[in-house]
C-alpha positions as CSV (number, residue, x, y, z in Angstrom):
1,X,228.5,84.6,20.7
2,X,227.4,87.4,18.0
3,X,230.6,88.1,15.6
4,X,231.7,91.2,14.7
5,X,230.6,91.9,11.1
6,X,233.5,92.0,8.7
7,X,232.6,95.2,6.9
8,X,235.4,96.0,4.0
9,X,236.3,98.8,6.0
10,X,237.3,97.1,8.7
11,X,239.1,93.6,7.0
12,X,240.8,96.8,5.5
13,X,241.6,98.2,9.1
14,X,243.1,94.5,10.0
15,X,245.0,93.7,7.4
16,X,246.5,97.8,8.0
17,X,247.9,96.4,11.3
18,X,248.3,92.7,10.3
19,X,250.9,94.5,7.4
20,X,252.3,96.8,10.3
21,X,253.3,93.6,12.5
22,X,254.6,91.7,9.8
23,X,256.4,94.4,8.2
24,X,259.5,94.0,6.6
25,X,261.7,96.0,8.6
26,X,260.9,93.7,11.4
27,X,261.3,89.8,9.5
28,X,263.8,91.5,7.2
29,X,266.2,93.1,9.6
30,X,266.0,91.4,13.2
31,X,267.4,88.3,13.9
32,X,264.0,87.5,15.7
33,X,265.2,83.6,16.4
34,X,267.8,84.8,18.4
35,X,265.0,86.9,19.9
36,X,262.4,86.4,22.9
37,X,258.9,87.6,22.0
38,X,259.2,90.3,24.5
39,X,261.7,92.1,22.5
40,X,259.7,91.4,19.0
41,X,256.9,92.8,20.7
42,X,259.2,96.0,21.3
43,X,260.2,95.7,18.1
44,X,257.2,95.6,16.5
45,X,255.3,98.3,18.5
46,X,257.0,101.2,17.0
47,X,256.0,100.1,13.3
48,X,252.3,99.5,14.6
49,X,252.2,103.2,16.4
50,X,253.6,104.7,13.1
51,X,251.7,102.8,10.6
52,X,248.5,103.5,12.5
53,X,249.4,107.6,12.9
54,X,249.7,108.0,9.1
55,X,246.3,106.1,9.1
56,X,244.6,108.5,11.8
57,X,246.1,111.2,9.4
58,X,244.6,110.2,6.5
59,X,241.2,109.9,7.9
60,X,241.7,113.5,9.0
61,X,243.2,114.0,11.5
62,X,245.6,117.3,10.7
63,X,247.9,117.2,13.8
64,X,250.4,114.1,13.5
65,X,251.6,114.3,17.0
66,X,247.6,114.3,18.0
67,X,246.9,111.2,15.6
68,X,249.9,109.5,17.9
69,X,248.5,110.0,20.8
70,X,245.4,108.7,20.0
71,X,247.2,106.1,18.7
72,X,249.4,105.4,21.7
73,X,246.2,105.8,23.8
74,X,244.2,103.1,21.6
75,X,247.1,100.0,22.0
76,X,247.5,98.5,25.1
77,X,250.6,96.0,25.8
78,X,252.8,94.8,28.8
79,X,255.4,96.9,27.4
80,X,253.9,100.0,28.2
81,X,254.5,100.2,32.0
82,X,251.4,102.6,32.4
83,X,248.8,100.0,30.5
84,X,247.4,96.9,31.8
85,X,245.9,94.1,29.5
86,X,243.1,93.0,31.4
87,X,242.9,89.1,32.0
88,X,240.2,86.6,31.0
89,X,239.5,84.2,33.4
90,X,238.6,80.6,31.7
91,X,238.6,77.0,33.3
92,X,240.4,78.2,36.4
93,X,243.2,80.3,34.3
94,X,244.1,84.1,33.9
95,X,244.2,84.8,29.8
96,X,245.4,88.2,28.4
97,X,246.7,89.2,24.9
98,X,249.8,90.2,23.9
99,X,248.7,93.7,22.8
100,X,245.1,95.4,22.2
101,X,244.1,97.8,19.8
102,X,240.7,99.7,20.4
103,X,240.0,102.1,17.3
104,X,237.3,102.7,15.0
105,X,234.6,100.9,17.3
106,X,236.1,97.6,17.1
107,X,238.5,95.7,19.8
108,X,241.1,93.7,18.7
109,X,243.3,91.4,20.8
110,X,246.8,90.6,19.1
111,X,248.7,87.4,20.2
112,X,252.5,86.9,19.4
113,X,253.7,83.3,19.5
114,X,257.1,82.1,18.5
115,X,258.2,78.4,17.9
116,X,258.8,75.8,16.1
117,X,256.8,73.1,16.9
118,X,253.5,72.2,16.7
119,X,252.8,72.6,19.8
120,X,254.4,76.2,20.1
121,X,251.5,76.4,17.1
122,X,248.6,75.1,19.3
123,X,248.8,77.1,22.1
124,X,248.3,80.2,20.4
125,X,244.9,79.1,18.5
126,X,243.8,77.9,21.6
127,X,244.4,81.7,23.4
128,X,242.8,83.3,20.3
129,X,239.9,81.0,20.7
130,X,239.6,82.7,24.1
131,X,240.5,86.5,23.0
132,X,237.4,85.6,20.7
133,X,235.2,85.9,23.1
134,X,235.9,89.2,24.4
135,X,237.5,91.1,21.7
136,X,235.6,91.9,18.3
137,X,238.9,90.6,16.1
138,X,241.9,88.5,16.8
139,X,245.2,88.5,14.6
140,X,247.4,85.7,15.8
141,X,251.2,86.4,14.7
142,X,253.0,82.8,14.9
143,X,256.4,83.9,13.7
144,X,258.7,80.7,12.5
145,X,261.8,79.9,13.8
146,X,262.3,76.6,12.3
147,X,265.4,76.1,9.9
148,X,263.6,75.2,7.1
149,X,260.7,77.0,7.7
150,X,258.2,74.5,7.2
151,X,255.1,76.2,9.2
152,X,255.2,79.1,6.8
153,X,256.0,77.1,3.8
154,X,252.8,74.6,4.7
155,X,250.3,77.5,4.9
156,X,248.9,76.8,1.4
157,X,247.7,73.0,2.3
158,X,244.5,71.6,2.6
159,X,244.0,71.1,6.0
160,X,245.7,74.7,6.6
161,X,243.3,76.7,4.2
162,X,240.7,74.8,5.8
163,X,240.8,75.7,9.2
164,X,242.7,79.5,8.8
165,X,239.1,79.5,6.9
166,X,237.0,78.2,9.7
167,X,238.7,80.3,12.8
168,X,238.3,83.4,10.0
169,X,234.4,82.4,9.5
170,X,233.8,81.2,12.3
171,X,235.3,83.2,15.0
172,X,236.8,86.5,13.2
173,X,240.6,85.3,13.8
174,X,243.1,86.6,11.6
175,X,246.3,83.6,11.5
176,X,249.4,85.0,10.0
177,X,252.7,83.0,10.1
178,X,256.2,85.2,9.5
């Protein structure tokens, strides 16, 4: 499998959405434990379509309500009744993101995974694993619902650095934790 290359243009591009998932708004203001993924997801799509408009603008585009449509027309997710996420078939079993982003020559799959355990952790790395063989990026969102946070607070170890590192190298997956 040939990677994608990770031109500064376009780690600038990821971390554009990975700051428009994550953003504030959404950790700061929603009581997302209390919340299925589902309605993160709908949550988060609005600050993704806005984030990415003002980028569309300020790579020219002049028309804002334009730049949101190519926008809209560029992300692909289950909550969009008129989009389908196409599925990857692997060992026997139907695979599809959470949401897909298409822009700027690159495709990028976007899995949301909430939990609190480590196996809640798992099965996300294994998906993107998958999405990595399709999709030019991955940016894997684990949000943290554990009551003293511990997955977010243990992203600075060893062991974590380590292999964030090797699915970044090695496979062009993005992990964030919230």
């Amino acid at each position: 499998m040939k990677q994608a290359s990770k031109s500064q243009k376009r780690v600038e591009f990821l971390d554009l959405i990975s700051e428009a998932i994550t953003h504030d708004d959404i950790f700061g203001t929603l009581n997302y434990k209390k919340k299925s993924e589902d309605q993160i997801k709908q949550f988060i799509y609005p600050h993704l379509v806005r984030d990415l408009t003002n980028y569309v603008v300020s790579e020219g585009e002049d028309d804002k309500e334009k730049a949101k449509e190519i926008v809209k027309s560029s992300i692909n997710w289950e909550g969009d009744v008129n989009t389908t996420v196409s599925h990857i078939l692997f060992m026997g079993t139907r695979n599809r993101p959470d949401m897909t982003v298409e822009m700027n020559g690159i495709k990028i799959a976007i899995e949301f995974k909430k939990g609190k355990r480590g196996s809640d952790l798992r099965a996300g790395i294994g998906q993107s694993l998958i999405y990595a063989t399709h999709y030019d990026f991955v940016l894997y969102l684990f949000i943290d619902i554990s009551d003293d946070k511990r997955i977010q607070n243990a992203q600075g170890g060893v062991n974590e650095l380590s292999l964030t590192g090797e699915l970044w190298d090695n496979y062009n997956i993005k992990f964030i934790v919230a």
